[in-house]
N, C-alpha and C positions, 0 to 999 in steps of 0.2 A: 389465225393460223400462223403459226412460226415458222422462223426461216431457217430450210431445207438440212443446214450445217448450224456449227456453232458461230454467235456473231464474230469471236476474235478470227477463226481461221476465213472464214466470208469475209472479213474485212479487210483482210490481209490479201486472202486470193486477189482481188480488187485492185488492192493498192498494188500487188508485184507487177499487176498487170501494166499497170499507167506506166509505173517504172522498170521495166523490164530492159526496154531498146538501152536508155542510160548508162544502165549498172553491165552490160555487157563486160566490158572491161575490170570490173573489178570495183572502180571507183571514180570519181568523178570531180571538176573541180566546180568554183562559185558560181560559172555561168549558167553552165549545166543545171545546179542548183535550183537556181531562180527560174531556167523553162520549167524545171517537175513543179515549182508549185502553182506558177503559170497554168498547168497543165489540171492542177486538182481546182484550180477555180476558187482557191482561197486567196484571200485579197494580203498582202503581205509587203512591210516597211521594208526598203534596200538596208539601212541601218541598221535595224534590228537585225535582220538575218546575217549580215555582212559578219556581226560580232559574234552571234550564236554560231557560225563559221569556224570562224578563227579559232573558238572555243574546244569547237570540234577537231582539229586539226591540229589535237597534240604536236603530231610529229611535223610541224612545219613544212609540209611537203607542197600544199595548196589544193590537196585533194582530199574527199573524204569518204568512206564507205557505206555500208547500207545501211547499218546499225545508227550509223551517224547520220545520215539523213531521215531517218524517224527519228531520231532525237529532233533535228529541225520539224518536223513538219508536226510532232506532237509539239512543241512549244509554241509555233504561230499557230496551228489551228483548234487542237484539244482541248478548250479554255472550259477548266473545271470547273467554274461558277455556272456555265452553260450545259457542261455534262450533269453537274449536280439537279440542275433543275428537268434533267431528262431523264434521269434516272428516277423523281421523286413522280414521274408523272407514269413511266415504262412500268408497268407490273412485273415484269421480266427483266426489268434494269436492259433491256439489249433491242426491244422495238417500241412505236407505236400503232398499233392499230388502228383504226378508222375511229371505232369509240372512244380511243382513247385519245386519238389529235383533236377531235370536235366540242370532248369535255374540255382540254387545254385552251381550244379558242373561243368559246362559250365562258368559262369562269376566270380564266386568266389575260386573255386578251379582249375580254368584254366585246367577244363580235357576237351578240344576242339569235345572229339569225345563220349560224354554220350550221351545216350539217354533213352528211357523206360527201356531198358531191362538192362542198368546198372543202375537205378534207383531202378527196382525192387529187380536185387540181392540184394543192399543194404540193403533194406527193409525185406529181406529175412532172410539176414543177422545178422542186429541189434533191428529190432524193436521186442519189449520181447512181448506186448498184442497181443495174437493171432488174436483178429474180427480187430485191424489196420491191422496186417498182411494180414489176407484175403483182405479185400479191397484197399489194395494196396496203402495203405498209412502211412505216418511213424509219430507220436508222439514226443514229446517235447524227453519222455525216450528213444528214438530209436534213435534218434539225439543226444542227451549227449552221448548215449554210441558209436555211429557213429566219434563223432568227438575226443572220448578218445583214438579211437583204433590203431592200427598200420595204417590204411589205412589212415589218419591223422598226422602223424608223418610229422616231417619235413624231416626225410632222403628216401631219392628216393626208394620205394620199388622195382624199376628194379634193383637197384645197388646195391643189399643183396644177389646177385648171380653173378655169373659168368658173366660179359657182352660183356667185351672187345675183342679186338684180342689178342688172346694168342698166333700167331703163327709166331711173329715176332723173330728177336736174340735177347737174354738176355740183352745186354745193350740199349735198347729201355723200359726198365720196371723199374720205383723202385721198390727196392725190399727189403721189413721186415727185417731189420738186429739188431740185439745184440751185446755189447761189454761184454766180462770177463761173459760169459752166467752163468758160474759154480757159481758165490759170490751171495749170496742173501744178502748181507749188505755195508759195508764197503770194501775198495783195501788195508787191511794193517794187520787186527787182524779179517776180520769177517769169515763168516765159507763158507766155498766151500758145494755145495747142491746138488745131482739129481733133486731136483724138479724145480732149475732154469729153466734147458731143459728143462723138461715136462711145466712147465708155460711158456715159451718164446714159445714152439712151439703150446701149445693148445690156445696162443694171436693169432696166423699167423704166427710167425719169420720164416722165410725163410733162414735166415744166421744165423750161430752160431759161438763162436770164443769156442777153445778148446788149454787152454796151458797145454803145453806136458810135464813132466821132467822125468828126470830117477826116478824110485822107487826100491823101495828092494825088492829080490829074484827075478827081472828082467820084474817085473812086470810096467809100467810108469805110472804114476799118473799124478792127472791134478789141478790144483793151483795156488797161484799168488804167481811167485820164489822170494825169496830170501823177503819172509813175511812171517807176523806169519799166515795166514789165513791156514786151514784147508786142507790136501787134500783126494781125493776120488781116487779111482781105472779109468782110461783111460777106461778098458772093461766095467765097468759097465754104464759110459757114454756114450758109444755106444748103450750097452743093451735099455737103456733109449730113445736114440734117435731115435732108430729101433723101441720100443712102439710108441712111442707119433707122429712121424715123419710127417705123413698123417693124423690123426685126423682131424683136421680144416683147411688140405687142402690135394689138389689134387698135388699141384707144388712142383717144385723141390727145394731140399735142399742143402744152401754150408753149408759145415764142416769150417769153415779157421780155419788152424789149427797153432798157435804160437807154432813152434816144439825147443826144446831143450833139446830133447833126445840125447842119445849116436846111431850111425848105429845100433847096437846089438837092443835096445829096442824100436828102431825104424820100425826092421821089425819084434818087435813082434805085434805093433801098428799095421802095413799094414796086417797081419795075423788075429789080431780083427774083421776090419774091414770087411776084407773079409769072414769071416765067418760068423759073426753076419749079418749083411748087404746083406749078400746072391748076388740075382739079381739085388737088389735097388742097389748097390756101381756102379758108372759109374766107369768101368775100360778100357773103348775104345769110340772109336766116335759112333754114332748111326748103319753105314752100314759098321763098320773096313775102310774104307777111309778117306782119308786126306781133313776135309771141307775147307771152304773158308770164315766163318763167324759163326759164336756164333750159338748153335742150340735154337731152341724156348722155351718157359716152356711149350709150348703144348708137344712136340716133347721127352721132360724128363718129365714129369709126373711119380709121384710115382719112383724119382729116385734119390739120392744122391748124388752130389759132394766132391772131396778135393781140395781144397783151400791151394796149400802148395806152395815152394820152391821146385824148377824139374830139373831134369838134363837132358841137351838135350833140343834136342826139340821136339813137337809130334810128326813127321815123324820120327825121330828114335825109339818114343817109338811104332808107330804101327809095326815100322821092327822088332821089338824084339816078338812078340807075339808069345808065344807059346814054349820062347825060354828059360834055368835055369838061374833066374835072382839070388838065395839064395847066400848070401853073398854079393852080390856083392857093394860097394861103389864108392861115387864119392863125387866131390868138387865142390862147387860154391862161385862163388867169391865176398866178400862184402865189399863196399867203407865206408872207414870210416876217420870221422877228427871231431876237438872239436869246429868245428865251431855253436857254438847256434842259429844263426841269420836263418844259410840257411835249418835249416830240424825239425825234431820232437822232442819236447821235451823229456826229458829225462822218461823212463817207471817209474812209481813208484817200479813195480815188480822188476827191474833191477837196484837199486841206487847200488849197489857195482859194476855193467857192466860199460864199455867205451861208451860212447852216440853213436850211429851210423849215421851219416854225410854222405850228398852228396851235390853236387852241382845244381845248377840248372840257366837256362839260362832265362836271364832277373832278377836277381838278384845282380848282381856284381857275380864275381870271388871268389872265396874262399880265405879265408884269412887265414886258418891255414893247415899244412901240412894235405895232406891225405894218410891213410894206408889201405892194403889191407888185407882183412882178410879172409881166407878157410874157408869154413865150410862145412863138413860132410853131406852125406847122403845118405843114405841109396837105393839103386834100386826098393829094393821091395818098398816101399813107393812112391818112385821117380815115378813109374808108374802108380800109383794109381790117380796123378796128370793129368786130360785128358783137361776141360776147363777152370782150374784158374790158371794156374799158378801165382808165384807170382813174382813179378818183380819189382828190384828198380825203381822208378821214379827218373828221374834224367834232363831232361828238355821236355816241350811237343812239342819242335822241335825232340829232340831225340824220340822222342815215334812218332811222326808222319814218321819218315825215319827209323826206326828201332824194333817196338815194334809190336807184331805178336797179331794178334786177340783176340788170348786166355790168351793171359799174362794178367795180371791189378795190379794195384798197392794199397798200405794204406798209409795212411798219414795220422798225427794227425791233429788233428781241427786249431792248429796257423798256420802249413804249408797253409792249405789247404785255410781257412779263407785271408790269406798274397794271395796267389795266386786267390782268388774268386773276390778279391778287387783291383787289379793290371792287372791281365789278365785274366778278366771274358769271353771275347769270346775266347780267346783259350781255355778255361776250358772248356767251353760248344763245343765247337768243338772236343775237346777229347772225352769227355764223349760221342757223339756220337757214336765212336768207338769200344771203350776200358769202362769195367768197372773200377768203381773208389771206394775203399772201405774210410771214414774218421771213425777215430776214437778219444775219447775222450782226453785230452792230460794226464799227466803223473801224473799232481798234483791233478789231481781229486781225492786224496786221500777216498775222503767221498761217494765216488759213484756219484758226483752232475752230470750233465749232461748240455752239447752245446746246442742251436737251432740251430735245425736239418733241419730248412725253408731255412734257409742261402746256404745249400750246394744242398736243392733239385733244387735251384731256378737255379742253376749252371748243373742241369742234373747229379749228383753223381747215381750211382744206390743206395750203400751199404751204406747206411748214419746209421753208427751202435750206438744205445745209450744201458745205465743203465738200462733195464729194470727194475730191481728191485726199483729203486727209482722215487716215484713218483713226478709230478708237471708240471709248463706248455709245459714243452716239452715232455713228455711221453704222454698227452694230446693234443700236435700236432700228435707225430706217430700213435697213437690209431686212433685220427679223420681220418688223410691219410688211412689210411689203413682199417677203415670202407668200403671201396671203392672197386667196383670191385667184391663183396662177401666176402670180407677178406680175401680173398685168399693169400694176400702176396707180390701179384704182381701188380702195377696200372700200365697201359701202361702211358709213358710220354707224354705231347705234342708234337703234331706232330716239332714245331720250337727246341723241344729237340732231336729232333729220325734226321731231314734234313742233309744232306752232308754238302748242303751248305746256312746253316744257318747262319743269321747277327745275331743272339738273344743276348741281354745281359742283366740281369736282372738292370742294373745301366743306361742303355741308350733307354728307351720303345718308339719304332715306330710306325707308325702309321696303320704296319699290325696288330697290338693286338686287341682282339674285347673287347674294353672296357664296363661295366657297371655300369648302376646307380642299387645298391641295397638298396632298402627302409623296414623293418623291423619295422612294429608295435609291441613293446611289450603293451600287451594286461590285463593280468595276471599273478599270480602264484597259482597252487594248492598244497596244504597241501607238502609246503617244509617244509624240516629239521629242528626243531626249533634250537635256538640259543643255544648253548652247554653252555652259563652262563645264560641260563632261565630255575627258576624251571619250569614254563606252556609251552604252546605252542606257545609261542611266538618269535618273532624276528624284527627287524627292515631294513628288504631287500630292497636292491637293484639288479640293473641288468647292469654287462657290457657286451659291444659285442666291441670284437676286431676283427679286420681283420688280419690275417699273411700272409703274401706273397712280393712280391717284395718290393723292399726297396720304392717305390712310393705310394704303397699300406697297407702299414703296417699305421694304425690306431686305436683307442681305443675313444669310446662313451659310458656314463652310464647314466640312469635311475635317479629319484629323489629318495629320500627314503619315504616306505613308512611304518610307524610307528607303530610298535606292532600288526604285523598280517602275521604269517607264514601258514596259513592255506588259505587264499584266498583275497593275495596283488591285490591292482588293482593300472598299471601304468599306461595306454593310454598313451604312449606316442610313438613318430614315428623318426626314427634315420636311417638317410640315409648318403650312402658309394658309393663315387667313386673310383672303381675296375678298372687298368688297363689292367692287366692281371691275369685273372677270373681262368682260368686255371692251375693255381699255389694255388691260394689263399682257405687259409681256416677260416672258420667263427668257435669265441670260446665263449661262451655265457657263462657268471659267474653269478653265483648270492651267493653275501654278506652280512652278518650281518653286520649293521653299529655301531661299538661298541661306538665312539667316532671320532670326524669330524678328526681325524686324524690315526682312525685303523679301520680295519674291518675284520671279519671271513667269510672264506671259509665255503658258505652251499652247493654247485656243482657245476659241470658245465658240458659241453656238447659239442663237439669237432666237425667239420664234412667239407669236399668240397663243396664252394659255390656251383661246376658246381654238389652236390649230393645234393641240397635244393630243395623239391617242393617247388610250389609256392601256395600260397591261406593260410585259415587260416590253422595251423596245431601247435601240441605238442611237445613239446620239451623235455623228457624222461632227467632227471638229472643225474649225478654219481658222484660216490665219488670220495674222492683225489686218492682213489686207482684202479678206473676207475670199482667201481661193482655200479651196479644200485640200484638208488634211490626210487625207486619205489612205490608208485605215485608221487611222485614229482616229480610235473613239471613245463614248460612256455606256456602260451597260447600265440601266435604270430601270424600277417597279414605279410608274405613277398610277396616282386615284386622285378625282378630284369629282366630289356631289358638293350641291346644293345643301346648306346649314339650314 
């Protein structure tokens, strides 16, 4: 059934309607401007319209007429690439009908199972003209605002919750980790913060790192030792992380705590915790018995871990329950030798300490003396320690004949990087295990940050970066961890979580379900303008890289297209064979091309192939510091089957 008039004069009745009260006067100035589109519910850049404004406003007066305000509102909203595909679908070029929205989400949006009555919510939904609305048909307007919205997005609207199994063991999960959580700047002169925690945890971060030292009048502070940086009170970092903890999630929290306190303010540390922290501080197994494997994040929800060096083992510490640990100390024993070849480099916090060295099997032999060193700790603390202990790694044969469930180890990124590239399936055979914490190496003075794909691809859970600093790899962690609701937690692939798994990311089989991914870039709407243009302008491009295994790692871009940050059109189509889709993440840039040898950063947008719908959909931009660009965006066709 069609509607009742012609669409142009219907659409118009419509629109005079909204704008009626405004235009009283005659004409109207910029303010005015921005309530009407406020009013129509299209989403629209202050930049962009400010100069399509001025544009309008010949006569420099600061006012503009009606004529001229559909010129504004057809250039922010009318986006022909969006009409053209509503027209190829409208048999009438002017509506959709029930059969004909349902054919659109059936063969174009690949939703297998629409029908009427997912047709009509939509229409229910989006379309703004009440007489389409009754008759149950949707308009060119119902449709733009249909394909801008969330249900259009390219990221999986099932995977903005909770989806996975939560109730497998912890090392079966990657899991949101942070290095030096407390610096918001630099590792050497910048300032130690509270609101690190509070921003690492209301990202996701599921792991935090907390260095411990002694402070004055017995109090322990927390900071990068033996630098100038800043430090804060140990209790108020608790305080902070007893706020923020559960915000933007439900799962559980490690503490790792880099301790080099004295025993004494060690359990004034465990006495924090246990006060502040109340019920949340895991201080025993789930049912007081002795498990047999990692408990699940369902199974600790809304509960905290510590992440420390422990004495004993767990079954001595459930036999002490109950029992006066106050004062009590002990020693654990640490390998050390100045061998640089075989372990972590040297901490920047630590250049006045002895490097601390181990050996490790499939390496060669140590080649410089090694010493044993005591180190101090505390009971009270010591038992606070229930699933992480921490443990030197020292070969993954030794950890496979000797290293108990709950132990896991850290290791800087060269170790760990020398061992990913050397003995990738025993890596991944560990990590089956045993969790693995990497962190950044020592000279990272500046905050920069690893890729962090390198150690996922090996099964690490605790793959910890800089959050404070941004760039492409804070923009891999962000994309992962879009996943799953954000919770914190992605379940690994199953070839990651198997006993006996062949996986290596450097040797791909022919159990991987590989894909062909094909990505139309289509458009762009009112991106960023170029930060050396007085107007609106820019010269965009578009790259799509793939990250994931070293077979898969790719990069493809866009032509340029010339002075138009407000509505680029690329058409063009750029396809990627994925062998292992399950790893891999899709990171879409788009560039001011300053000169055929530089270009600026206007956003980009991070996310899991296997979190891509398919059909056409929007790609929501963000900045270098991952906050939304809003409306800017990519218009795109993806396809991606099984080769």
């Amino acid at each position: 059934m069609g509607l009742p008039v012609s669409l142009i004069s219907f659409f118009f009745t419509w629109f005079l309607s909204v704008i009626h009260d405004k235009f009283r006067k005659g004409r109207i100035n910029f303010e005015s401007t921005l309530e009407l589109l406020a009013k129509f519910d299209i989403p629209f850049d202050y930049v962009h319209v400010k100069y399509i404004f001025k544009a309008s406003d010949t006569l420099k007066t600061g006012h503009i007429g009606l004529e001229d305000f559909r010129g504004i509102y057809r250039a922010i909203a009318h986006r022909c690439e969006i009409h053209e595909l509503f027209k190829t679908h409208s048999p009438n070029n002017k509506i959709l009908q029930l059969q004909d929205l349902v054919a659109f989400l059936r063969n174009q949006q690949f939703q297998e199972n629409a029908n009427e009555t997912t047709a009509s919510d939509l229409i229910a939904k989006f379309e703004p003209i009440e007489e389409a609305k009754r008759n149950r048909e949707m308009t060119f307007e119902g449709f733009l605002r249909y394909m801008s919205s969330d249900d259009c997005t390219l990221f999986k609207n099932e995977h903005r919750t909770v989806y996975q199994d939560m109730t497998r063991p912890l090392c079966d999960y990657f899991i949101s980790s942070s290095h030096n959580t407390y610096l918001i700047s630099d590792q050497l002169i910048g300032p130690s913060h509270l609101w690190g925690y509070a921003s690492a945890l209301m990202k996701g971060c599921r792991c935090l790192e907390i260095d411990c030292w002694d402070g004055s009048n017995g109090e322990p502070v927390v900071y990068h030792g033996h630098t100038l940086t800043s430090k804060i009170s140990f209790k108020t970092v608790i305080q902070v992380i007893h706020k923020y903890a559960f915000l933007a999630s439900d799962y559980p929290v490690v503490l790792s705590l880099e301790n080099h306190c004295s025993p004494k303010q060690q359990e004034v540390m465990a006495d924090y915790m246990k006060s502040i922290l109340g019920d949340r501080l895991v201080t025993s197994t789930i049912d007081g018995t002795m498990p047999t494997e990692l408990p699940s994040p369902e199974a600790l929800k809304f509960k905290i871990m510590i992440k420390n060096k422990k004495l004993g083992t767990l079954e001595e510490t459930l036999g002490r329950v109950g029992t006066d640990i106050h004062g009590q100390t002990g020693e654990v024993e640490e390998v050390q030798t100045t061998d640089d070849e075989l372990d972590d480099e040297p901490s920047a916090k630590e250049p006045l300490l002895k490097k601390r060295r181990v050996s490790w099997k499939g390496a060669g032999p140590p080649r410089k003396k090694q010493k044993i060193k005591k180190v101090k700790i505390a009971l009270a603390l010591s038992e606070l320690v229930i699933y992480c202990k921490s443990r030197k790694f020292i070969s993954f044969e030794d950890s496979r004949e000797n290293q108990k469930f709950y132990e896991n180890h850290s290791m800087s990124e060269l170790k760990a990087r020398k061992m990913a590239k050397t003995l990738a399936a025993e890596f991944v055979q560990h990590n089956v295990r045993f969790l693995s914490r990497i962190y950044p190496k020592g000279t990272r003075t500046n905050s920069s940050n690893y890729n962090p794909q390198e150690f996922w691809n090996v099964g690490c859970q605790l793959v910890a970066l800089n959050f404070q600093t941004p760039g492409v790899q804070m923009d891999l962690q962000n994309g992962k961890f879009l996943d799953n609701g954000g919770s914190g937690y992605v379940l690994k692939p199953e070839f990651l979580r198997c006993r006996n798994t062949q996986f290596t990311p450097y040797s791909i089989s022919g159990n991987q379900h590989a894909v062909v991914l094909t990505i139309k870039l289509i458009s762009g709407h009112q991106l960023p303008p170029s930060n050396l243009s007085r107007t609106n302008k820019a010269d965009p491009l578009v790259i799509i890289e793939i990250h994931g295994v070293t077979e898969d790692q790719a990069k493809q871009q866009t032509c340029v297209v010339k002075g138009n940050a407000l509505c680029p059109r690329w058409n063009e189509t750029l396809t990627f064979q994925v062998q292992v889709p399950e790893l891999a993440l899709v990171r879409f840039v788009v560039e001011d091309q300053l000169s055929l040898a530089s270009n600026d950063f206007l956003g980009q947008y991070t996310l899991p192939l296997l979190s891509m719908n398919k059909g056409y959909r929007h790609i929501p931009l963000l900045s270098k510091l991952g906050v939304s660009l809003s409306p800017a965006s990519l218009f795109v066709h993806v396809t991606y089957f099984q080769q």
